[in-house]
C-alpha positions as CSV (number, residue, x, y, z in Angstrom):
1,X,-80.2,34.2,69.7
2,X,-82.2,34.9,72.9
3,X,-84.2,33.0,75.0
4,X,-87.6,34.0,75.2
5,X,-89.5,35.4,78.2
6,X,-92.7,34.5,76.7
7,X,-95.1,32.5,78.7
8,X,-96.8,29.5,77.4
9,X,-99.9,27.5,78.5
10,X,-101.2,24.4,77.5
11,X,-105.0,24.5,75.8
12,X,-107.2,22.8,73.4
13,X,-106.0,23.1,70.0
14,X,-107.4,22.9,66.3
15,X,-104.8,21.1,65.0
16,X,-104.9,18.2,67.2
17,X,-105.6,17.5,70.9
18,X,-104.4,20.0,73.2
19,X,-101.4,22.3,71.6
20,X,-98.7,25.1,73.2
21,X,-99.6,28.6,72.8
22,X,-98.0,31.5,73.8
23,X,-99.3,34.0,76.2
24,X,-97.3,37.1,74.9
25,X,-95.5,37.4,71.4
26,X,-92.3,36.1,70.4
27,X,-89.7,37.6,68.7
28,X,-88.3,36.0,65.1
29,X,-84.9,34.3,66.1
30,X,-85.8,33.8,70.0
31,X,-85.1,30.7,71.5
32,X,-88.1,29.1,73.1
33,X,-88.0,27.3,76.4
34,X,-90.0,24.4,76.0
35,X,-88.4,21.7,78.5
36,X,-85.7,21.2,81.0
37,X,-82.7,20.3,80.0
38,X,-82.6,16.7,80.9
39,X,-86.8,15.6,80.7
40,X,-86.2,12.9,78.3
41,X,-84.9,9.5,77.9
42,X,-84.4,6.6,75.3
43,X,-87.4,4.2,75.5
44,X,-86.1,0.2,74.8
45,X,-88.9,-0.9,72.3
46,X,-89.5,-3.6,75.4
47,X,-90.9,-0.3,77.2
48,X,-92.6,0.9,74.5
49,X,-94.4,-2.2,73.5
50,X,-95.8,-1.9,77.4
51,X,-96.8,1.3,77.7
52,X,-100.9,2.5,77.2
53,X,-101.0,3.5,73.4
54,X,-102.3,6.8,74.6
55,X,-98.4,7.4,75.3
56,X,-97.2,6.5,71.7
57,X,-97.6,10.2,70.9
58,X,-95.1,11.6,73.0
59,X,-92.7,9.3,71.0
60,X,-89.8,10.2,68.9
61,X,-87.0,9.1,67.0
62,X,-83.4,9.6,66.4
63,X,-80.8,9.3,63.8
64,X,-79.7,6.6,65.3
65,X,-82.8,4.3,65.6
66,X,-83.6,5.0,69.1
67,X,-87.2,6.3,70.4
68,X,-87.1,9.1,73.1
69,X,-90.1,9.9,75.8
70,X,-90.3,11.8,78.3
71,X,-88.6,11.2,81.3
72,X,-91.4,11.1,83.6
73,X,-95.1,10.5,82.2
74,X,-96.5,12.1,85.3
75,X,-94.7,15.2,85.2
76,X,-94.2,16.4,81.4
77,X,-92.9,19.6,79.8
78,X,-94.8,21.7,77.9
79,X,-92.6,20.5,74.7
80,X,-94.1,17.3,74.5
81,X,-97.4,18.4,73.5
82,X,-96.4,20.6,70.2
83,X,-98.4,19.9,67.5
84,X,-96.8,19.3,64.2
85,X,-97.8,22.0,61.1
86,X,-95.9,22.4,57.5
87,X,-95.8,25.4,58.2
88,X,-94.4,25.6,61.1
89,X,-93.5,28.6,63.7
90,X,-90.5,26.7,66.0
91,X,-87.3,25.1,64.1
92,X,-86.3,22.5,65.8
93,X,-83.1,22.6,64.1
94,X,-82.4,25.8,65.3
95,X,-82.7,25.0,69.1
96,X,-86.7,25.7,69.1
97,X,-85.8,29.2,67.7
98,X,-89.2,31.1,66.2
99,X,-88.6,31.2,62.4
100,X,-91.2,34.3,62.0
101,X,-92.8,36.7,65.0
102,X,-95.2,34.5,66.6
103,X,-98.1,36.4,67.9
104,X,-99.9,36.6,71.3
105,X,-102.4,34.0,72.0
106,X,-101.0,32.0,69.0
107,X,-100.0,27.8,68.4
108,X,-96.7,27.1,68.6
109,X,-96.1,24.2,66.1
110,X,-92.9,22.2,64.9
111,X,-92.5,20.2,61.4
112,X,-92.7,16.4,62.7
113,X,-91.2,15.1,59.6
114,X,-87.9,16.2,60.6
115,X,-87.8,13.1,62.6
116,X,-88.7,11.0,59.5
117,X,-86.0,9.0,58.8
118,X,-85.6,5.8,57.1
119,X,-85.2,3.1,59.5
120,X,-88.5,4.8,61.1
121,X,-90.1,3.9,57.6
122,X,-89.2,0.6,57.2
123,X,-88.6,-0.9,61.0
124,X,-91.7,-3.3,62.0
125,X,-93.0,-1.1,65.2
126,X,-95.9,-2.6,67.5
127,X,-97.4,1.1,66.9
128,X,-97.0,3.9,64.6
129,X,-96.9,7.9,66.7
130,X,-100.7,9.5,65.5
131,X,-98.2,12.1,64.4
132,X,-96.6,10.1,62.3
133,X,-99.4,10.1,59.9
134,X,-99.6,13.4,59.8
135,X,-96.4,14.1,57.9
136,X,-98.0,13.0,54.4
């Protein structure tokens, strides 16, 4: 598996808010750079619970009960702002690999609800991730 050269841009999108699109296609099975390597962090739910609820999207869990943000909420990768779809065009699972050729000018989208774990269900949170709701 390859990384892409594709460019992306960031733009208003039908799914929700503004969305990742890609400036020139992508090849089935190429990797997708959508961040640096290190631009997240684990959030304490201390943090959380003080941060503007406009931030709550860029929100997500672990396995291991943790939430992760982005590193710097001035200075985000384009990653943070995929929008989640069913059917979606980037496996996570897969290192952000396309599962299909993703055309020119197209959304890139990612399946939120493999983040849906059970502690995320039942754990008492001071805010539930818009995208959250979007996984029924």
């Amino acid at each position: 598996m390859k990384a892409s050269d594709g460019h992306l841009i960031l733009k208003p999108s039908p799914i929700q808010g503004i969305g990742v699109f890609t400036l020139s296609p992508i090849k089935k099975g190429d990797r997708v750079r959508l961040s640096s390597e290190n631009d997240a962090k684990i959030v304490e739910a201390s943090e959380l619970a003080r941060l503007p609820k406009a931030y709550y999207q860029y929100h997500v869990p672990d396995v291991q009960g943790n939430w992760w943000g982005p590193l710097d909420y001035n200075c985000m990768s384009i990653g943070w702002y995929l929008n989640h779809s069913k059917n979606p065009n980037i496996d996570i699972s897969s290192n952000f690999a396309a599962v299909r050729q993703i055309a020119k000018d197209e959304e890139l989208t990612i399946d939120y609800s493999y983040w849906r774990f059970d502690w995320v269900k039942v754990k008492t949170l001071r805010y539930r991730p818009p995208w959250f709701e979007l996984l029924d």
